[in-house]
Structure formats: C-alpha cells, structure tokens
N, C-alpha and C positions, 0 to 999 in steps of 0.2 A: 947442527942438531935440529932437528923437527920433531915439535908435538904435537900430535893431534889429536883434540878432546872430540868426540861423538855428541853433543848436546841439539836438543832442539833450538830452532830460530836464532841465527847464529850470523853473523856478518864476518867474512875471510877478507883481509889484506893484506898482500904479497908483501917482503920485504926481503934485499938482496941477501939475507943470508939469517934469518927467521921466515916462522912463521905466527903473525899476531893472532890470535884470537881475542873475539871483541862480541861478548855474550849482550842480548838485546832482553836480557830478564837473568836475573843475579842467582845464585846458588849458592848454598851453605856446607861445610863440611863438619858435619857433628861427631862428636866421639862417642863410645859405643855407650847404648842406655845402660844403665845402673840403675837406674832410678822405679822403682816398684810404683804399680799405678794407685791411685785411691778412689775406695768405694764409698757412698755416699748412699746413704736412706732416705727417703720419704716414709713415715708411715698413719696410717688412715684408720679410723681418727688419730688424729695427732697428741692428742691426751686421753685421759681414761674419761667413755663415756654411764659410767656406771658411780657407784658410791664407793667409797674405802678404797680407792685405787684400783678399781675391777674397771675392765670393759666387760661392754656387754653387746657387744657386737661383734662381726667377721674384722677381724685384722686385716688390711692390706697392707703389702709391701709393696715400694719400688726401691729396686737397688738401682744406682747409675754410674759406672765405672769412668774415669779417666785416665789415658796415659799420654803425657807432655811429647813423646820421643816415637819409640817404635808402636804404640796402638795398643787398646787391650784384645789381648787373646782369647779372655774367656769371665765370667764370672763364677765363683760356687757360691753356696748357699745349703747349709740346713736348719732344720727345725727338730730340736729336739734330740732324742736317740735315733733319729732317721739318717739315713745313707746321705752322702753328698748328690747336690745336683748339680752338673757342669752347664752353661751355656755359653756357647762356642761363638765367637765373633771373627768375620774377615774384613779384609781391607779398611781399618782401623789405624796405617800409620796417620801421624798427624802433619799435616803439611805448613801448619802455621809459624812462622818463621817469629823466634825467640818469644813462643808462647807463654813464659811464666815472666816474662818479663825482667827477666834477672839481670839482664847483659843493659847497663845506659850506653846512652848514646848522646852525640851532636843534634837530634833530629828535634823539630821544635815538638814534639810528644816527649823529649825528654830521657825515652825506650829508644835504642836501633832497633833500625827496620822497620820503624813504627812513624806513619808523619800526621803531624795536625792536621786537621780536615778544615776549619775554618780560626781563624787567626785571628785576636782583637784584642784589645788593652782589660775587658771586663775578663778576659780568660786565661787560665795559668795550667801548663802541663807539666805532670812529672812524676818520675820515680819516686815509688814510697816505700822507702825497705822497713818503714815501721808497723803496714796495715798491709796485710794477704792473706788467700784464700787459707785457711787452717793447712786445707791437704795440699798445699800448693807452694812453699814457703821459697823466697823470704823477701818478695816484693810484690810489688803490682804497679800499673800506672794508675795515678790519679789527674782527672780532670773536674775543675771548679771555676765555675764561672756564674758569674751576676747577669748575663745577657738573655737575650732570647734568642728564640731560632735554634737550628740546630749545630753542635760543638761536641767534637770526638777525635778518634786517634784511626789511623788505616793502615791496611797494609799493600794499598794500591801498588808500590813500584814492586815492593818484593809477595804480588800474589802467588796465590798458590794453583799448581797445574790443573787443568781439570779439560774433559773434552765436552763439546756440544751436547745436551740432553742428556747429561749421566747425572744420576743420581747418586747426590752427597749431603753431609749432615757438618753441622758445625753447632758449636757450643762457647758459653762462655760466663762466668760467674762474674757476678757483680756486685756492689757494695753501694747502697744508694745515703745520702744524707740531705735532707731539706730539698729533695726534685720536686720542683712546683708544677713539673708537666707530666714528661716521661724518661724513664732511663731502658735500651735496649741496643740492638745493634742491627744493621742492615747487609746483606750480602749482593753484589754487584759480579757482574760477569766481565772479562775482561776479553773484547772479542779484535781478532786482528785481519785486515785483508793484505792483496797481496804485495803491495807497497809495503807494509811494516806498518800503518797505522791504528792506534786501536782506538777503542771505543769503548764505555762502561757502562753496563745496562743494568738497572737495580730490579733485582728479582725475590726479595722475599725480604722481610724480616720477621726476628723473634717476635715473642711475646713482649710486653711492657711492665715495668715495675715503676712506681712512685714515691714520694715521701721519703722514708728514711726505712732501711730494711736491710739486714746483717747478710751473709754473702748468701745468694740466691746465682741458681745455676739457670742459663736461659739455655735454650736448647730448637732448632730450626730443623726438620729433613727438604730438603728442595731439589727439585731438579736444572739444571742450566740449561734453560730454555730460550739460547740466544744464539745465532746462525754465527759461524767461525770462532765461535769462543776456544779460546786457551785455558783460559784459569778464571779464577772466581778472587775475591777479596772483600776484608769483613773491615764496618765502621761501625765502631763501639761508642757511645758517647749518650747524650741524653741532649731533651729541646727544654728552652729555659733555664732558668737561675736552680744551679744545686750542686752536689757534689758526687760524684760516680766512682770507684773504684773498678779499676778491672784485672783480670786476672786468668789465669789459667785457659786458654783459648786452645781448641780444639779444630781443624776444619781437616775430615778425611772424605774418603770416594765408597765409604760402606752403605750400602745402602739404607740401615738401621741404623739408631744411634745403639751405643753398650749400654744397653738397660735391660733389665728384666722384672717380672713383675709376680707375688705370688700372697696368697689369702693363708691363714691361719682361723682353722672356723670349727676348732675340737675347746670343748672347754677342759681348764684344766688351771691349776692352783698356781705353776711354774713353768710358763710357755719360755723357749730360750733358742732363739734366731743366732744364727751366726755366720760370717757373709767373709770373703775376699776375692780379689783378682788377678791375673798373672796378664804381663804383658805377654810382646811377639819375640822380647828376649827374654823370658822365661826368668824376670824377677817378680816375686812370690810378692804381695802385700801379706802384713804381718795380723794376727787377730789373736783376743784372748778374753777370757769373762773371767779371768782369775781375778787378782788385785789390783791389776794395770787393764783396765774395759777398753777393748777396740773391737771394732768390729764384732758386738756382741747384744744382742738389747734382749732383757726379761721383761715378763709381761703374764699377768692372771686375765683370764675371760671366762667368766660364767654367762651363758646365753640362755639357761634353763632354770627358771620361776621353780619356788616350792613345789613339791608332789609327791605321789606315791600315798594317797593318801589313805587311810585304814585305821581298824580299832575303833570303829564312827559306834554310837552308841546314847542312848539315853535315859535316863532313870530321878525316882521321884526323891523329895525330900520325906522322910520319915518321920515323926505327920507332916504334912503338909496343908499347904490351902487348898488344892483340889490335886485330882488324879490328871490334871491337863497342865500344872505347873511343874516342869520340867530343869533337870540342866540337862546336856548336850555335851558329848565329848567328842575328839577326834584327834588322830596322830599324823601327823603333819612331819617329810625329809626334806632337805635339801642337803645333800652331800657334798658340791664344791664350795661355793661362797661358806655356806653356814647360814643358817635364817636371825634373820636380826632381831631382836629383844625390843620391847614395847612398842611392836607394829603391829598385832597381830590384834584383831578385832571382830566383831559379829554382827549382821543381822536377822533377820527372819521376815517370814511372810506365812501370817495364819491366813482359815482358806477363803475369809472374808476378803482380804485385800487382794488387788491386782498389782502391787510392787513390793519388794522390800522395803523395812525399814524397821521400825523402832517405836515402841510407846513413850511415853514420858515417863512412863512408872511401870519397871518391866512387870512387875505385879500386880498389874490393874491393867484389863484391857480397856476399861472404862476410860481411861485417860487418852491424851490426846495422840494422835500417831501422827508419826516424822516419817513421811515417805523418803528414803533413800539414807537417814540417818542411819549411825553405827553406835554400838554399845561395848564400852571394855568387855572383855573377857576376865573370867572369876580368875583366871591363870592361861599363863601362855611360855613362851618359848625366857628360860632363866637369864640365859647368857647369849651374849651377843658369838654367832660362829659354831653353836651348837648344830648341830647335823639333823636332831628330833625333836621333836617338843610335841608335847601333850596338851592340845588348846581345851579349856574349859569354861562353855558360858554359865551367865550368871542365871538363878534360878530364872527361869520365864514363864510368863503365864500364855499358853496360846488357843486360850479362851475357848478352848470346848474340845466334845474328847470323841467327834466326830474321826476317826483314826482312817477312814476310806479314803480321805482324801490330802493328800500329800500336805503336811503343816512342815514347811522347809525353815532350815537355817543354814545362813552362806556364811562361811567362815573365809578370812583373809589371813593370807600370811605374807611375808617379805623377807626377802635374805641380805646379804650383806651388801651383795654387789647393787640392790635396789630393782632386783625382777619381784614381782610380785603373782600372785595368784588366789580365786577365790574356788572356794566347792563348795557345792549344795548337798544338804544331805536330808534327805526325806526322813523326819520319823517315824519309827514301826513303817516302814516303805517296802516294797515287795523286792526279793532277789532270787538269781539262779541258781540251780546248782550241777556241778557236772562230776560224774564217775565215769569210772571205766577207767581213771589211768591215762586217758586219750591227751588228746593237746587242744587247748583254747588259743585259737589263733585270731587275729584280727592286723589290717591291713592300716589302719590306722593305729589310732591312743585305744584303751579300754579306760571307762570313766562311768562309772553305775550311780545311781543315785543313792542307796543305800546298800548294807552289808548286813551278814550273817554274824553270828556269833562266833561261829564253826569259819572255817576255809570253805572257801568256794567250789576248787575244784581237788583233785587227788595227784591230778595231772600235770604238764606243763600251761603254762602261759606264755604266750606269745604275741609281742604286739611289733609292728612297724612304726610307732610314734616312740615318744619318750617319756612316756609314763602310763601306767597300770592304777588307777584310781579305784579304793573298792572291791577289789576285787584278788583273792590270796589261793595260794598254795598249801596244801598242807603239807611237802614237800620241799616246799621255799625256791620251788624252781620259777624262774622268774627272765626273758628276756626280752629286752626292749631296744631299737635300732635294730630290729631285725630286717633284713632282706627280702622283699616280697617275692616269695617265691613263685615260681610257673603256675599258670590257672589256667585250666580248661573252660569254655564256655558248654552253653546245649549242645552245639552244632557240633563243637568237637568230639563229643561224648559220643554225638549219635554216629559220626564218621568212621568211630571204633568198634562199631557192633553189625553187625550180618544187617540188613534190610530189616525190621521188626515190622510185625502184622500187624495192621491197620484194625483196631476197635471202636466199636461205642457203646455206652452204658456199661452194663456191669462186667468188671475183669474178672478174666477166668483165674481160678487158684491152680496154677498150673507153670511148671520152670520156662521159658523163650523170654522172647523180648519183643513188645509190644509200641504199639503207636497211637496217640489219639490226637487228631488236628484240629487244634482248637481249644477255648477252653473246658475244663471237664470237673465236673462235680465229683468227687469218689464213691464209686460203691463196689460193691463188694459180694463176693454168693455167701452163703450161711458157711460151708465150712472153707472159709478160707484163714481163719485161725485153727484148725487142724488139721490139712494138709500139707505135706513137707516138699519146699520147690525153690527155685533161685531163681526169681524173676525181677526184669527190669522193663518200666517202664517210662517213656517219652510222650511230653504233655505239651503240645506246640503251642501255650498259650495259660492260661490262668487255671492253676487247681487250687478248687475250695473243699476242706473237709468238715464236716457236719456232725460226724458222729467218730465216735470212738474205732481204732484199726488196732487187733490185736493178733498174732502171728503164733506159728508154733517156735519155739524154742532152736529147730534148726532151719527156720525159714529166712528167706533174704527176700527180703523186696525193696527195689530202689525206686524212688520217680524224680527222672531229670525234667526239670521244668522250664521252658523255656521265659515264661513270666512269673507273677506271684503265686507265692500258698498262701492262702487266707482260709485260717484255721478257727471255728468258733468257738464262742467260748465256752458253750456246751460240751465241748469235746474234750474229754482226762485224758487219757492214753493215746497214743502214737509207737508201736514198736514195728515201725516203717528207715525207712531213710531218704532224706530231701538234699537235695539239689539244685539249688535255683541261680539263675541268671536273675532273677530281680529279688524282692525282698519275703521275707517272715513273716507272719501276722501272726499272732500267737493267740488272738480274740480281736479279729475284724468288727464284730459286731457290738461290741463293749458298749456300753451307754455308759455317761457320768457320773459317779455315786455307784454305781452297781459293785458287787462282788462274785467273785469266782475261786473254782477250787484250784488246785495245781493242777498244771500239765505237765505230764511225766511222757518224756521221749527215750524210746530204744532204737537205738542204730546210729547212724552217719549226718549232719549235716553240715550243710554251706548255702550261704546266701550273698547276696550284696548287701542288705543289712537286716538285721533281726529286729524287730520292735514287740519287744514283750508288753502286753498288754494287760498283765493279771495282776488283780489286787486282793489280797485275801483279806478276811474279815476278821479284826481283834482289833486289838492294843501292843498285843508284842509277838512278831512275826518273826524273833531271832533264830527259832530253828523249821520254818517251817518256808520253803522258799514257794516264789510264784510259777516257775517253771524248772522242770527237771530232769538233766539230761544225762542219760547212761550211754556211752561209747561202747558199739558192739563190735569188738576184732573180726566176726566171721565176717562182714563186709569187704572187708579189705582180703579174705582169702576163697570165699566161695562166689566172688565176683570176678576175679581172675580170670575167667574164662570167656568172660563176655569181651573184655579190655586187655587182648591177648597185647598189646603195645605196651602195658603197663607192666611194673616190676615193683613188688615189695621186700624189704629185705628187714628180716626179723635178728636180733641181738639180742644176748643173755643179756641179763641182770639181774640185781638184789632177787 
C-alpha cells in the first residue's frame, strides 16, 4: 500500500515496501466548526457624557468580531427600527494552532503547540481553566513571572502558513495583573532557503497595555516583509515582573481585521444597537434585548440645548415705581431630555452698560452693578423633564424709559441631559412681519430679537438649523432640519434670460429685460406706478434705493443683483422684488438713537442675509412691526417667461 499526502516542504524516504512521510512543519486535523463567533464592542464615549444618564454627544461604535475555527464571514448590525447592515469579510480562517487554548500540553507554556519563549526559576507557565476571555470559554494560558526582560509563550514550531509580503492581521486578548512594564505580543516571520533552513525575522508588534486591565483585545494589520518567508508566528507575553492572561488568538491572510465601525448622531430618548456575526460555517452568534441582554446596548442622546423660543413679552406692575420697572416673560421647549428645574436664571443689560449683568437691588438702578452676574427668576421650569416652561423674571428696574434703544434681558435655561442655552430679548424691540401665505425660509437657525404679539407670518417657516427662535406661524407650520435646497446665483439668473439691453439712469416703465453694469442708484419715470409691464432687471453691482417704488397692481418688476440693496430709511414702500447675491439693508443709513417708520414690501425676496435696520418709536411695539413683507404670487407666474428653464407647480388646498 502507498500514500501519498500532497503537503508543502516535505522530506520523502524510500522504504522497501512503504512509503514514509516526514512533514518539516506539523498540521492539524480539526473537526468541523460548531462554534458561533463572538462580537465585541467598543463604544465612544464610554459612559454617559451628559447629566441623568444622557449623552450629549455622537455615539461611536466599534464592533470586532472573532472566530477561533473557520473565520468570520460577516458582521450585522442595526440601530433602531432600521434595516440590517451586513459587512462581508474574506480570508478570515484563523491559522493559529489551538487558539483558545483548551487542548494542555507537555510543552513548558503548559498549552500544546505553544512553547516557552524564555525559561527561568522567577517564571511559571500554564493552563488556567479558571480565568478566560468571557467570549472565548474555558481557559487561557497564564504567564507570571518576578523577572525582568522579556517572558512569553510562541508558536514558532507549529507557525502558521503565510507567503512573502502578504498582508495579514492577528489578534489576541489579554488579561493583565500588576505588569510593571508592558504586556503585548510580537509577530516574527518564519523565512526558509534552499537547504531547509530557516530564519525568524520580527516584524511588528501590537500595541501595549500595563498595570492590571480585565481582558483587552490587541489587534496588529502587517505585512511579511521578509524575502523567502513561509509563515509568520506570534509571541505573547509581557517585559518585567507581572501577570498576563492570554487567550483567544487569532492570525488570518485578510487583509482587514473583522471590525466595523458606525456613529449614532440622531437624538432620541431610546436609542437601541444591536449587533451579531456568522462565521465561514454559517453558525449564527446569538443576540437579544429581552431579559437575557447580548448583543444589544440602549442608550438616550440629546445633543440640542433649550429652544424654540416664543411668547417673549413684557408688562408693568399696577402701580408701580416707574413705567421702566418691568417683569419680562418668555416660553422656553426642550422636547427630548426635558429642561431641568432650578437652573433656569436671568440677566439684563440697560442701555448705559456695555455687558450683562445685574444690580444688587433689582429695584434700584442706583445700587451697585455686578457685571456678568445672574438673578433668580420670579418662576421658571416646575418640574424636572418638563418639555415647556414659562420663565419669569423678577420685577426690574431698567432705569429709564428711553425704549429706542434695545434695554435686553438674557434668559438661561438647562435640560436634563445638561445642554444649556441663553436668548436675548429686546424690550418693546422692533420685528417683521410676512403675508401672502408665502414661506420664510432661511438657510441657517431663524433667532430674532424680539416678537409680536400676533404671529409672524401666515405662512410656512422654514429653516436649515434646529431651531425657529421668535419667530411663529399662525398656521403652526413649522420646519426645521430642512435640506437646503438648489440656489440660483446672479449669473445664473442672467444665463436664463435673452441678452437684456444695457441702461443708465432712469429705467423705462416698459415689459424686456434690462442691464445696468455697475452699481446703480434706482430711479424711476413719473408713471411708472401706472403702467402695466413685466420687467426684469440685472444690477452687476450695488443697488441703493432712496425713495419710495410703487407699481400698478398688475405690474412685475424684478432686480437681480449681483451685490447689495441698501435701502434708506427714508424709504416706506417697496412693491418691487429683490434678488441679491450679497445682503439686505433695510436702512443703510440709520444713525444711533434715530427712529423710523415701517417698511412695507410687495413681491419676492432673497438675500444672503437680511439685516433689518428699523426701530420704531413708543413703548409698545406689539402690533406694529419694523419691516413688512407681503408675498406676491404673480411673480412666480408672470415671470415664467423670462425663465423659460423654470417650472412652478400650483396645488389645491383649504
């Protein structure tokens, strides 16, 4: 009878009726895996950075899968009511001979197939079938030793295959007790010429761990970067007096290790991860958030401070000490955490001071003032978790009844998780107001300094940040995380329209589309508020308007501008439509203390930012806003023709 095995590096001798084989590197015959792999988390930060058990920051995960036998095949992973995510792994079996350490041995490590690296009277090896990896059961080898230098376990004779410059990964959990140096592991290359002789060349090691630390997974990616190399083999052990556990050892030819990696960055009151892996024999690891928790972790994150804030308002005591002793109210959400109870505090700044703070006697300006100090609140948020609260400061004096000029009070609030937030609210302070139905949109937060009595607009709101400060619906339509949608510049505007005739000075009242390069002061012929025409024009530079623009009822007139409008403050009416690439000026020319009437707009605007400049003259400005804006539908359909690219699409409703 003759056998013959196919193995590499291999020594054949004839005998008169066999034939011997005489293998020059050992091999194992495993029985088939059973064994399901085990996933393993890291997660960032590692505890709650927040109050009450909240984070308040992005979650990160790492998962890190292992499997002792055939490799992992894959990891899942979801979050929430969300779909599964698969990540697919190859070349993952693991080549490390009696990796969990189950099987002893003769060998002085104590483990087969494992030998002592360095041998001495100060150092003891051996199986520990009373300490191992959780996911890895039901030993480990232990090394303890009093000496110095370095003392470990290898698996030099029986390494594991690998060819020159391939890239491979190895792993291995550790257990560290009083390491006065370092505990880690080294990986060596095991290189042979053509005689059979080899050679060990050390190319990498893990990371290091010290001291005393419960099982910690080290983890290498390397390439064997040694001319004739065979195979690779790992020395686990630590330098110095201490104790090491080792366990679950891992060395494959994947180029990655099995890990994957993924953020949780939505707030929400009951965030719930849950994670397992299938090896290359398709046994399933097991997972459950019932009443047996594996593979499952819950977790709250609120990342968003107090807001939304509205109902701001202020009124006297009936009598009182003067018409300038005030309280101040304001309604304050937090909808995830809940805002916390007795955080919730006030200061001011009347218009003599240049900072916030506080008198010593809110009722006597005459007393002394605490720059950046804060004063209770007359009432604030009841209960700890509450979603609203109604902040109320205490009567305050703010010492004169000069009302032109912004006399602020900053309100603080706090929620559970420990976000906070302040807002300024000008009293009697000027605001806008918008009709037409239209939409207030904005690319950022909307955050006003003061409020109406009434709602703001009729319309939607729309912002790109996450919060609407100030500023209400009377509709209650309201969203925020919105998507910034597509934006047209000047240039693009002008690329949409036929060549427009070059002007200067006064525009004719007449329907084309016109050019002025440069910038241009607006004027006007006498009837161009009764002439009926759909005109657009393009301002390659800075328009300033001076006086009043009033149009006929079926007129359109638009001006795309390629710089600012700066608009005076002499100027009431506007039923035009603005366009700008740079910003708004709603009264360029304001002086300090001065007052102004409202500016009332009809038709379309966009800007990069609005800066409303009008302050109107009283005491109580609740129904009468600084600037005001009427959205005019015909824009949007007797301009159609010039922006034949464009498409509106009109929907019933109420």
């Amino acid at each position: 009878m003759v056998i013959i095995l196919t193995m590499p590096r291999t020594k054949l001798f004839l005998s008169t009726s066999f034939l011997f084989l005489f293998l020059s590197l050992p091999f194992k015959i495993s029985a088939a895996d059973t064994t399901a792999p085990t996933t393993t988390y890291v997660q960032s930060p590692a505890t709650p950075d927040g109050n009450n058990g909240w984070y308040r920051s992005i979650v990160q995960f790492n998962l890190s899968a292992t499997d002792l036998e055939s490799g992992v095949k894959e990891i899942n992973y979801k979050i929430n009511s969300s779909g599964w995510n698969k990540v697919l792994f190859s070349g993952t079996l693991n080549q490390a001979p009696n990796p969990s350490f189950e099987d002893a041995g003769g060998t002085p490590s104590g483990v087969a197939l494992w030998d002592a690296t360095e041998e001495d009277a100060q150092t003891t090896y051996t199986q520990d079938t009373s300490t191992y990896d959780p996911g890895h059961p039901s030993s480990s080898a232990k090394t303890t030793t009093t000496s110095s230098g370095w003392h470990g376990i290898n698996n030099k004779v029986n390494f594991a295959v690998a060819e020159a410059y391939s890239n491979m990964t190895a792993s291995v959990s550790l257990k560290t007790q009083n390491v006065s140096e370092d505990a880690f592991f080294k990986v060596y290359a095991v290189s042979q010429n053509g005689s059979g002789e080899q050679t060990y060349t050390l190319i990498g090691q893990s990371s290091t761990i010290t001291g005393t630390n419960d099982w910690t997974r080290l983890s290498l990616n390397f390439v064997v970067n040694a001319e004739n190399a065979i195979g690779v083999y790992l020395d686990i052990g630590l330098n110095g007096p201490g104790t090491v556990w080792s366990d679950a050892v891992v060395i494959n030819s994947s180029t990655i290790s099995a890990n994957t990696s993924f953020s949780v960055a939505t707030d929400s009151v009951n965030h719930t991860v849950v994670f397992y892996s299938v090896d290359n024999a398709d046994n399933v690891e097991t997972y459950s958030c019932e009443a047996t928790i594996k593979n499952c972790v819950t977790f709250k994150l609120d990342q968003t401070p107090p807001g939304n804030w509205m109902n701001s308002g202020a009124y006297r005591e009936i009598p009182g000490p003067s018409n300038h002793h005030l309280y101040t109210y304001v309604t304050v959400e937090d909808l995830i955490s809940g805002l916390s109870a007795l955080t919730s505090k006030y200061q001011y700044q009347p218009d003599d001071k240049s900072e916030f703070g506080i008198h010593s006697d809110l009722l006597q300006c005459s007393s002394e003032w605490q720059a950046n100090n804060w004063a209770a609140l007359e009432s604030g948020t009841p209960n700890d978790g509450d979603t609203t609260a109604d902040l109320l400061t205490q009567l305050t004096d703010y010492c004169n009844s000069d009302w032109k000029i912004c006399k602020t009070v900053k309100f603080f609030a706090e929620d559970m998780a420990g976000n906070n937030s302040t807002k300024n609210l000008c009293i009697n302070g000027p605001w806008i107001k918008v009709r037409g139905k239209g939409i207030v949109r904005s690319n950022n937060i909307i955050d006003m300094l003061s409020e109406p009595e009434e709602p703001n607009t009729d319309g939607l709101i729309e912002a790109a940040g996450s919060t609407i400060n100030f500023f209400t619906s009377e509709r209650g339509w309201k969203v925020t995380n919105s998507p910034v949608p597509q934006t047209r510049s000047y240039d693009d505007y002008l690329s949409l329209v036929t060549p427009p005739t070059p002007i200067t000075g006064t525009l004719p009242a007449a329907t084309g589309s016109y050019l002025v390069d440069g910038n241009y002061t607006l004027s006007v012929p006498n009837n161009y508020d009764s002439n009926t025409f759909d005109q657009i024009v393009f301002v390659n530079g800075n328009l300033t308007i001076d006086n009043d623009i009033k149009t006929h009822a079926n007129t359109t007139a638009l001006f795309v501008v390629k710089g600012d409008v700066l608009i005076s403050k002499t100027t009431d009416n506007l039923e035009i439509g603005l366009i700008a690439d740079g910003d708004i000026y709603t009264a360029y020319d304001m002086n300090i203390r001065e007052v102004s009437r409202t500016l009332s707009f009809r038709g379309i605007y966009s800007a990069d930012h609005f800066y409303f400049q009008r302050t109107l003259q009283g005491t109580n400005n609740n129904y009468i806003p600084s600037e005001d804006f009427t959205y005019e539908p015909k824009y949007a359909i007797q301009m159609k023709n010039y922006f034949s690219k464009s498409s509106v699409k009109w929907i019933m409703t109420e």
